[in-house]
C-alpha positions as CSV (number, residue, x, y, z in Angstrom):
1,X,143.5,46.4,33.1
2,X,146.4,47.6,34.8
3,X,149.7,46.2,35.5
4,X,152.3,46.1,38.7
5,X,155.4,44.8,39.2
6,X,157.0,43.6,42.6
7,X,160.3,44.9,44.3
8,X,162.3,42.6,46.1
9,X,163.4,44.3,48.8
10,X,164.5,41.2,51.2
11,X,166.9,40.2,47.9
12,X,166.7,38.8,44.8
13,X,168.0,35.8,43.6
14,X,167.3,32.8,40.7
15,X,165.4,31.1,43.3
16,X,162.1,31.2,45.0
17,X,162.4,32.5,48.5
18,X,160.6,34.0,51.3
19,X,159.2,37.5,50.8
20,X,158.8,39.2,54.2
21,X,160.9,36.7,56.4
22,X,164.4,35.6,56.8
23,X,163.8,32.0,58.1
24,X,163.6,29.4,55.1
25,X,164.9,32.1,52.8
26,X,166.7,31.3,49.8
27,X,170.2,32.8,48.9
28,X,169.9,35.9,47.7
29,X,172.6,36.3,44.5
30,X,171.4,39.7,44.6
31,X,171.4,42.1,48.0
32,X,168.5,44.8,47.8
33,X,170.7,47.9,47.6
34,X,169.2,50.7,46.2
35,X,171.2,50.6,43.2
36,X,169.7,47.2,42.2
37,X,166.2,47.8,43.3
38,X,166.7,50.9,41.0
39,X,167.2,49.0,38.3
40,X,164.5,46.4,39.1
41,X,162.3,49.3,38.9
42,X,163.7,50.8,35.6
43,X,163.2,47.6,34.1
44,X,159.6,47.8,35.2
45,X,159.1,51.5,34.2
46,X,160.6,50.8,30.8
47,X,158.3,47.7,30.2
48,X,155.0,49.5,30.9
49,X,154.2,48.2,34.5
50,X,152.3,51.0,36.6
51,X,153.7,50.7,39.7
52,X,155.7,48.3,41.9
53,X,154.3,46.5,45.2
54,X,157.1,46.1,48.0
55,X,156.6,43.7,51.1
56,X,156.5,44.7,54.1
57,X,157.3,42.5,57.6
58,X,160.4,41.4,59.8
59,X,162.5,40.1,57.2
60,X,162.9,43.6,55.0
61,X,163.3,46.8,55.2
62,X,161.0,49.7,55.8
63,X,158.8,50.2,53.2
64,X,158.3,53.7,53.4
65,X,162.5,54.5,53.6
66,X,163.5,51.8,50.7
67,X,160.3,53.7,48.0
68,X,161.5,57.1,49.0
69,X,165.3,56.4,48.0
70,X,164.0,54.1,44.5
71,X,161.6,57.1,43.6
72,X,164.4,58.9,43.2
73,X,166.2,56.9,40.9
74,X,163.0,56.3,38.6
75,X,160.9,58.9,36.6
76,X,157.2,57.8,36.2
77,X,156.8,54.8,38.3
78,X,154.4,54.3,40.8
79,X,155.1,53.2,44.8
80,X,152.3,50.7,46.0
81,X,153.8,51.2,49.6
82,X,153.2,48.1,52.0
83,X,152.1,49.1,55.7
84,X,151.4,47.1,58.5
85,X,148.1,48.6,60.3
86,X,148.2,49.1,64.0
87,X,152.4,49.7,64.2
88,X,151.9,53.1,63.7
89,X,149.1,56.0,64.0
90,X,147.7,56.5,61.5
91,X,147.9,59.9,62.2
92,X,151.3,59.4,61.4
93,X,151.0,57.4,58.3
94,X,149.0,60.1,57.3
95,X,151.7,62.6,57.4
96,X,154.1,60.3,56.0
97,X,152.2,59.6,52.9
98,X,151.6,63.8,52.6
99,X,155.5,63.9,52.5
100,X,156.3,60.8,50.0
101,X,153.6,62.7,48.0
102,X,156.3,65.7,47.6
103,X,159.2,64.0,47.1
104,X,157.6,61.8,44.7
105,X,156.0,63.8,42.4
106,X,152.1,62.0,43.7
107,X,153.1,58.6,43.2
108,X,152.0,57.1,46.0
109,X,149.7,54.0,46.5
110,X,149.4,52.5,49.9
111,X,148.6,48.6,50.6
112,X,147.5,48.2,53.9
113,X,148.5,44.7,55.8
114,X,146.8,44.0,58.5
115,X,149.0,40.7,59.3
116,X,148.6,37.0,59.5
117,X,151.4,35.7,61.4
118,X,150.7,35.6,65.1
119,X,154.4,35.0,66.1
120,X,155.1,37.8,63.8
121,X,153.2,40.1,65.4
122,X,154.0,39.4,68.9
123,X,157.7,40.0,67.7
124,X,156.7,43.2,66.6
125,X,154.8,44.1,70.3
126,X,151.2,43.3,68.7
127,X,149.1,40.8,70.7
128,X,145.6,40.9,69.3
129,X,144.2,37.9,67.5
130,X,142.9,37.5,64.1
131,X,139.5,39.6,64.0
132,X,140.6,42.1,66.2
133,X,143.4,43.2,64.1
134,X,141.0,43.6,61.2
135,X,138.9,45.6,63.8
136,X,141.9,48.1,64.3
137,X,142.4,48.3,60.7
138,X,139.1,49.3,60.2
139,X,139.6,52.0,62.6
140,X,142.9,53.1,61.2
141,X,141.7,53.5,57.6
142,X,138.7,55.2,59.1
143,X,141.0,57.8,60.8
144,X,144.0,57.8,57.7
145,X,141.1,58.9,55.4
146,X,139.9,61.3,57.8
147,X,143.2,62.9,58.1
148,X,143.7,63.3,54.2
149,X,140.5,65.5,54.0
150,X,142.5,68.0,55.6
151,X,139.7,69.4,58.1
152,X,139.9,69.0,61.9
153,X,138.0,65.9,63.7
154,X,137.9,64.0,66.4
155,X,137.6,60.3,66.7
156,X,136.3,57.9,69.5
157,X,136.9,53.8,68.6
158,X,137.9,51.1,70.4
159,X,142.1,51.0,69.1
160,X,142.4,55.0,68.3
161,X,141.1,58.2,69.9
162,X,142.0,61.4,68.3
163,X,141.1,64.9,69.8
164,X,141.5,67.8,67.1
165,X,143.2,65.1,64.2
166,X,143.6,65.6,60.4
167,X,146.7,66.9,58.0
168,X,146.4,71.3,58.3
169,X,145.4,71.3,54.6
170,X,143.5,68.3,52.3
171,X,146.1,66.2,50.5
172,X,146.1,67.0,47.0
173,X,146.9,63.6,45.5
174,X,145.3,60.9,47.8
175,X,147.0,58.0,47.3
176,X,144.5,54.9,46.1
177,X,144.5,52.5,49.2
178,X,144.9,48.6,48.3
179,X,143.6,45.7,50.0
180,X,143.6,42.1,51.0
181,X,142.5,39.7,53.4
182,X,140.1,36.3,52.7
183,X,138.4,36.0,56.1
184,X,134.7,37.3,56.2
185,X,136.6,40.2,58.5
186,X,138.8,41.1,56.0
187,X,136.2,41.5,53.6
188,X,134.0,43.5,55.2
189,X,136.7,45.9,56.0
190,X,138.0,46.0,52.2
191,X,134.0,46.8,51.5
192,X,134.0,50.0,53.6
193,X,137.7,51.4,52.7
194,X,139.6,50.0,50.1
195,X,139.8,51.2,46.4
196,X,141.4,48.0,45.2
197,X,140.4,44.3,46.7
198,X,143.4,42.2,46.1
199,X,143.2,38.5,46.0
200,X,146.4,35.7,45.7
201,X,146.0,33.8,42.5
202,X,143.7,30.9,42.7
203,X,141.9,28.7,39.8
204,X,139.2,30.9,38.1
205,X,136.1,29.4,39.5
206,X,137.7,30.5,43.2
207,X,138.7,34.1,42.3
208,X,135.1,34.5,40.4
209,X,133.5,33.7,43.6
210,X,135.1,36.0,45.5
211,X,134.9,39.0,42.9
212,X,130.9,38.3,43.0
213,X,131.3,38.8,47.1
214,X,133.3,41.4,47.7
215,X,131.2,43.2,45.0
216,X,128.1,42.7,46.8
217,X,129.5,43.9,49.9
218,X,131.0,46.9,48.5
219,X,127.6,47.9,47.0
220,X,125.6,47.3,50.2
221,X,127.7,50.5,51.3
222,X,126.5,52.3,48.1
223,X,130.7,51.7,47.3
224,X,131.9,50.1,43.9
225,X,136.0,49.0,43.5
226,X,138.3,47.4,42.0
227,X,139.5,44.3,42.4
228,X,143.2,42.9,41.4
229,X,145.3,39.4,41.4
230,X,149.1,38.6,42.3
231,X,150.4,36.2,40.8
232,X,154.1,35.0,39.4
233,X,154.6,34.2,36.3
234,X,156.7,31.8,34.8
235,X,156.3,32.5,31.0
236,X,158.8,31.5,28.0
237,X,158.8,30.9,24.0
238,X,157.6,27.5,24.5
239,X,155.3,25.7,27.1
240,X,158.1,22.8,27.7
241,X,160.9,25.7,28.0
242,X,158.4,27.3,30.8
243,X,157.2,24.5,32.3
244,X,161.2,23.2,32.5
245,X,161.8,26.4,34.1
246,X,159.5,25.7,36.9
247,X,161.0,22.5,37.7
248,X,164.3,24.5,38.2
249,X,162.8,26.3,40.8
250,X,160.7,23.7,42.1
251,X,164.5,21.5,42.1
252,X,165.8,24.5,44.1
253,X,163.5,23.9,47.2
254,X,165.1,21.5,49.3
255,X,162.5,19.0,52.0
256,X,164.5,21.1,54.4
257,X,163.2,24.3,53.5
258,X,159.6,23.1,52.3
259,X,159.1,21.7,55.8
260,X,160.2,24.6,57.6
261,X,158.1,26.7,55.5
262,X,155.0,24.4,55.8
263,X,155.5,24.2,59.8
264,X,155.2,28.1,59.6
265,X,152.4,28.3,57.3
266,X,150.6,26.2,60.0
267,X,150.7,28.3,62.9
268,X,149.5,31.1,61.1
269,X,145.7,32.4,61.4
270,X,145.2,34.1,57.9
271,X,142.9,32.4,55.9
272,X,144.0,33.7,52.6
273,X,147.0,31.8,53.4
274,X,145.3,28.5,54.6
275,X,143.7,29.0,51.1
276,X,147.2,29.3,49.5
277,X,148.5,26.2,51.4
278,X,145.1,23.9,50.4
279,X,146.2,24.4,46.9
280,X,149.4,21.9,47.4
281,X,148.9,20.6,50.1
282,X,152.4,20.7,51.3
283,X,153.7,18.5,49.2
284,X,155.2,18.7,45.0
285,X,152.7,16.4,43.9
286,X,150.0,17.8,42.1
287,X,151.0,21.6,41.9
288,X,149.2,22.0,38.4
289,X,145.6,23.2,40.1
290,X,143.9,25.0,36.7
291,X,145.4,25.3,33.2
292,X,148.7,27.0,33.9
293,X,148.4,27.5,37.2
294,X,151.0,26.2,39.4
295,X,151.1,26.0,42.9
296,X,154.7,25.5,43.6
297,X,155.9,28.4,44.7
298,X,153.8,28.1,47.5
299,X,155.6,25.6,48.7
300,X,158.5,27.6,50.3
301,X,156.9,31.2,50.2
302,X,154.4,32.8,52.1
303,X,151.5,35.2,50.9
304,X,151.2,34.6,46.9
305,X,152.0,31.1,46.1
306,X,151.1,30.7,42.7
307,X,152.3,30.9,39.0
308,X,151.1,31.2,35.6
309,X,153.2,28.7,33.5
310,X,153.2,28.7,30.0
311,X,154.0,30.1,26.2
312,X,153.6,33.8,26.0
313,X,150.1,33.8,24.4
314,X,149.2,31.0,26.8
315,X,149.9,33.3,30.4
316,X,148.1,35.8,28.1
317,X,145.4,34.1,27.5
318,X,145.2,33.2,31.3
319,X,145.4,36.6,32.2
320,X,142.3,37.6,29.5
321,X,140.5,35.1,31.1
322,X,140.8,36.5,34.8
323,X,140.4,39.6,33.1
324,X,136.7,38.5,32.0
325,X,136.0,37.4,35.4
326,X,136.0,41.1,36.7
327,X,139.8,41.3,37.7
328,X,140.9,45.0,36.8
329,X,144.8,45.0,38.2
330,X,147.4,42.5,38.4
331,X,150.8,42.8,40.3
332,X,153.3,40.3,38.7
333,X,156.6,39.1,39.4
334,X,159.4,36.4,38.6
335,X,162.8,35.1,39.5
336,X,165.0,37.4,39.1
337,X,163.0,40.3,39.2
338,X,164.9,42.5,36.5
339,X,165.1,40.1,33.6
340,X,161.6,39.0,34.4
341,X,160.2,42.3,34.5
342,X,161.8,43.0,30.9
343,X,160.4,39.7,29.7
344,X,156.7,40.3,31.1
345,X,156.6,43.5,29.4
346,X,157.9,42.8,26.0
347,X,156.6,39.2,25.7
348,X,153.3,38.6,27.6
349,X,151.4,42.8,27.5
350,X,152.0,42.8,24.1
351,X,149.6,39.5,23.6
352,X,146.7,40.2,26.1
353,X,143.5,41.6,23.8
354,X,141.4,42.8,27.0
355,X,141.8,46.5,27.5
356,X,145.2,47.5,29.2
357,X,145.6,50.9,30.6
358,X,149.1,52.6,30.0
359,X,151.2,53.5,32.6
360,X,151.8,56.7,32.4
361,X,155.4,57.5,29.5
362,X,154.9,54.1,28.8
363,X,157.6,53.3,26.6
364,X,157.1,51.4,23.0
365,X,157.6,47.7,23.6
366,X,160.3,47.6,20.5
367,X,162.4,50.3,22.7
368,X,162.6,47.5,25.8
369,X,165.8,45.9,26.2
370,X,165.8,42.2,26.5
371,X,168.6,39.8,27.7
C-alpha cells in the first residue's frame, strides 16, 4: 500500500470546511501561505506519506503555481497535482508537467478532474453537461499521453484537433495519472487512461464492488491499475477520545451551513457525489454507516465526505481491511492538517500489518515529532 496526504490550499483550520469552494466555508485559523502549506507538507514528508493531493476549483489557488513554490520548500515529497480537464490544452498541460518535472526533481503526479458542479463550470466558461465532459477528458488524456511520448502526431476528436502535436523530446519521468469519477462514463474513461482509480470512502461492501468493476473494465482493454481510497481520519488513543472528537467537528457545523451545503450538493450532476450525499442523507442522524466509518464530514464538504473514527489499531484495522479488498493507495487527511499529518504517521502506519510501500527517505517513526 501506499500513502498520501492532502494540502489545504483553500486554508486550514480546526474545523471541517469546504475544499474547492468559498461558499459555506468554514473559518480558516490558518491562511494557505506557502510558508504553512510548507510545513503541512514537512509534516507529511517526515511521517512517511508519499505524496500530497491538492484541490483544485474556484475557491483555491492554482494547483500547478501553489506545488511548484511547496516543492521547493520540501525534499522528497511527492506533488499529486489537481487539474481540471477541458480549461486548458492539453497540449499545454503537457508542457507544464515537463517543466514541474525539472524544477521538481520528477515528482510529479497528475489527478485529472473532470468536474461535477454545473454552476461551477459555467463560472469557469464550460457549458457541456455531465457525459460530455467525461468525453473531452477522454480526448484530453488521449492527446496529454500522446504528447509525453515525445514524437510528432496529429489528432482528430470531437473537443481537440492537433496538427504536428507532442513535447520535442519523450518525457523522461511521466508522471502517474490519477482518477475518479462514479458514473459508468467516468469509469470507462479511468479504464482506458488512468494508472490509479480513485474512489471516496464508502462501507466495504460498496468500494469492493466497484474495485471488481473497474477491474474488469480495465482488463477488457488488456490494462491492469491500481485502485486507491480518500478518506479522513479521525483517530486517537481511545475510541471515546476519537469518537468525542468527531462530535467537535460535527458541533462546529451550524444548520446554516449544512443547508447551504446540502442545497449545493443537489444541483450537482456527479454521481460520486450523489453517492457521498446518500450516505447521510443530509441530516446528523445516523452518520455511523460501517464500523468506523462516519459520514459526517459530508455534511458540509463536498467530494470525500467520510471518516475513519476510532483507536489507532482500530482505523488500522479499517484500513487492512480495505486493503484486502484490493485498495492499493490511500490519500488521508484531518483537521488541522499539520498535527494530523504527524499523528497519522506516527500513530496509525506504524499498526497496519498489510504491506506498506516506503516513501522514498522515509524517516524512522521514533524521529517524528509529535505535539
Amino acid at each position: 500500500m501506499t500513502f498520501h496526504w492532502f494540502l489545504p490550499t483553500s486554508g486550514d483550520s480546526q474545523q471541517v470546511g469546504a475544499a474547492t469552494v468559498t461558499a459555506g466555508a468554514a473559518r480558516h485559523d490558518r491562511a494557505a501561505t506557502v510558508a504553512y502549506l510548507a510545513e503541512v507538507g514537512r509534516a507529511a514528508e517526515r511521517a512517511g506519506f508519499t505524496a500530497v493531493l491538492t484541490p483544485v476549483g474556484s475557491g483555491c489557488p492554482d494547483p500547478w503555481i501553489v506545488c511548484a513554490a511547496v516543492a521547493q520548500h520540501t525534499e522528497r515529497l511527492g506533488m499529486l497535482v489537481a487539474v481540471r480537464a477541458g480549461f486548458a490544452l492539453p497540449t499545454l498541460i503537457a508542457q507544464q508537467a515537463e517543466a514541474f518535472q525539472a524544477v521538481s526533481g520528477g515528482r510529479l503526479a497528475v489527478n485529472i478532474v473532470t468536474g461535477g458542479d454545473p454552476a461551477e463550470q459555467r463560472a469557469y466558461g464550460d457549458f457541456l453537461d455531465h457525459d460530455a465532459r467525461y468525453a473531452r477528458t477522454d480526448e484530453f488524456l488521449e492527446v496529454l499521453r500522446r504528447c509525453w511520448r515525445g514524437e510528432p502526431f496529429d489528432f482528430a476528436g470531437t473537443h481537440y484537433r492537433i496538427a504536428g502535436g507532442g513535447l520535442a523530446t519523450p518525457l523522461a519521468d511521466v508522471p502517474p495519472v490519477y482518477f475518479g469519477g462514479a458514473s459508468p462514463a467516468a469509469e470507462a474513461v479511468a479504464a482506458r487512461h488512468a494508472d490509479t482509480y480513485l474512489m471516496w470512502g464508502e462501507p466495504p461492501a460498496a468500494v469492493a464492488a466497484r474495485v471488481s468493476r473497474i477491474r474488469a473494465l480495465a482488463a477488457e482493454h488488456g490494462r491492469d491499475l491500481r485502485t486507491g481510497i480518500r478518506l479522513h481520519v479521525i483517530a486517537r488513543a481511545t475510541a471515546a477520545q476519537a469518537w468525542a472528537e468527531a462530535d467537535r467537528l460535527l458541533d462546529g457545523m451550524s444548520p446554516e451551513r449544512i443547508a447551504a451545503a446540502q442545497a449545493r450538493f443537489r444541483r450537482m450532476d456527479s454521481v460520486g457525489q450523489a453517492r457521498m450525499a446518500a450516505l447521510h442523507g443530509g441530516t446528523a442522524d445516523g452518520l455511523t454507516i460501517a464500523p468506523n466509518l462516519w459520514a459526517g464530514v459530508g455534511l458540509v464538504r463536498e467530494g470525500a465526505g467520510t471518516a475513519l473514527v476510532g483507536s489507532y489499531a482500530e482505523v488500522a484495522a479499517r484500513i487492512d481491511e480495505y486493503a484486502d479488498l484490493g485498495i492499493d493507495e490511500f490519500i488521508l487527511s484531518g483537521w488541522p492538517h499539520r498535527e494530523e499529518a504527524e499523528r497519522v504517521g506516527v500513530e496509525v502506519l506504524p499498526r497496519v500489518t498489510a504491506p506498506v510501500a516506503a516513501a522514498p527517505g522515509r524517516s524512522p517513526v521514533a524521529e517524528v515529532p509529535t505535539r
